[in-house]
SEKE-244963 format. One record per residue (C-alpha): residue number from 1; residue in one letter; x, y, z. Coordinates in steps of 0.02 Angstrom, whole numbers, plus 50000, padded with zeros to 5 digits. Last residue first. Layout:
# residues N
   num   residu       x       y       z
   NUM        a       X       Y       Z
...
//
This chain:
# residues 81
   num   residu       x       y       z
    81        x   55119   55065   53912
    80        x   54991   55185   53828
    79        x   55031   55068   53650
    78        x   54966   54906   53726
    77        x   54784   54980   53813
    76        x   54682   55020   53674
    75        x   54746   54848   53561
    74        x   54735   54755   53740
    73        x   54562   54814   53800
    72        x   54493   54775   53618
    71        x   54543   54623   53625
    70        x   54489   54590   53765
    69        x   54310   54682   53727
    68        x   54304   54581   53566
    67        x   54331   54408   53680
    66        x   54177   54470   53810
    65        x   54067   54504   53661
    64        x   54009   54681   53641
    63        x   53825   54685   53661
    62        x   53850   54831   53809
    61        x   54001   54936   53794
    60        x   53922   55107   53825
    59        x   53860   55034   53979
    58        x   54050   55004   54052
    57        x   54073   55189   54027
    56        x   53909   55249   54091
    55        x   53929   55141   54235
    54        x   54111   55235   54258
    53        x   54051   55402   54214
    52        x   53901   55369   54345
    51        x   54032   55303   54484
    50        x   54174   55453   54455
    49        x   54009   55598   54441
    48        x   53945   55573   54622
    47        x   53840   55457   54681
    46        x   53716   55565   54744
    45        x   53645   55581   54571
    44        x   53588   55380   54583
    43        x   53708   55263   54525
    42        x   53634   55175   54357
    41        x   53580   55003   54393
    40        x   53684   54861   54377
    39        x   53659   54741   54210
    38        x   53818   54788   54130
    37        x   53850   54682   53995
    36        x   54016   54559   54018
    35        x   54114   54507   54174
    34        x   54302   54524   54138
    33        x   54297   54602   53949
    32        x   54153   54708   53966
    31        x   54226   54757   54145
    30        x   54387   54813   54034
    29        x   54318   54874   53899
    28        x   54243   55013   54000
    27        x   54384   55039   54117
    26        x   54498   55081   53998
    25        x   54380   55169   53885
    24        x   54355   55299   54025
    23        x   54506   55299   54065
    22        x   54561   55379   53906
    21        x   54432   55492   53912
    20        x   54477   55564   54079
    19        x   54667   55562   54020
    18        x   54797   55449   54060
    17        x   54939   55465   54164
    16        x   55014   55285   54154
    15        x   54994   55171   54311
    14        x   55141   55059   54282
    13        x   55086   54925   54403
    12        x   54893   54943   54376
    11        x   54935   54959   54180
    10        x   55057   54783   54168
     9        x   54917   54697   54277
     8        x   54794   54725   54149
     7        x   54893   54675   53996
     6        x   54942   54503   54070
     5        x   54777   54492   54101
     4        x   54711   54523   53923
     3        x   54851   54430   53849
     2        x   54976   54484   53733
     1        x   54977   54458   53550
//
């Protein structure tokens, strides 16, 4: 199995074209994974739309245990390489 960083750094230097959704889960698992539940407060309207769909991303992972959230990250991210 390959390893959660090893994984990460493959995707920043390949940089696959992935889809809204797709990054979406990307990122999601993979601040689960690094630093666990979200406990940042939701970006305020004048935010923009990126930084609330990426807190609502990361949120949407909360209770997930940082090792399932690897894993996770790894089985989602292995076959878009």
């Amino acid at each position: 199995m390959a390893d959660f960083d090893t994984v990460a750094q493959q995707l920043r230097d390949k940089k696959p074209d992935l889809s809204n959704e797709q990054k979406q889960e990307v990122y999601g698992l993979f601040k689960q994974g690094s630093i666990g539940d979200n406990t940042v407060d939701k970006p305020g309207l004048m935010s923009g739309f990126e930084a609330r769909g990426k807190w609502d991303a990361w949120e949407s992972k909360k209770g997930m245990s940082q090792d399932d959230a690897k894993q996770a990250y790894v089985d989602f991210v292995t076959p878009l390489l």
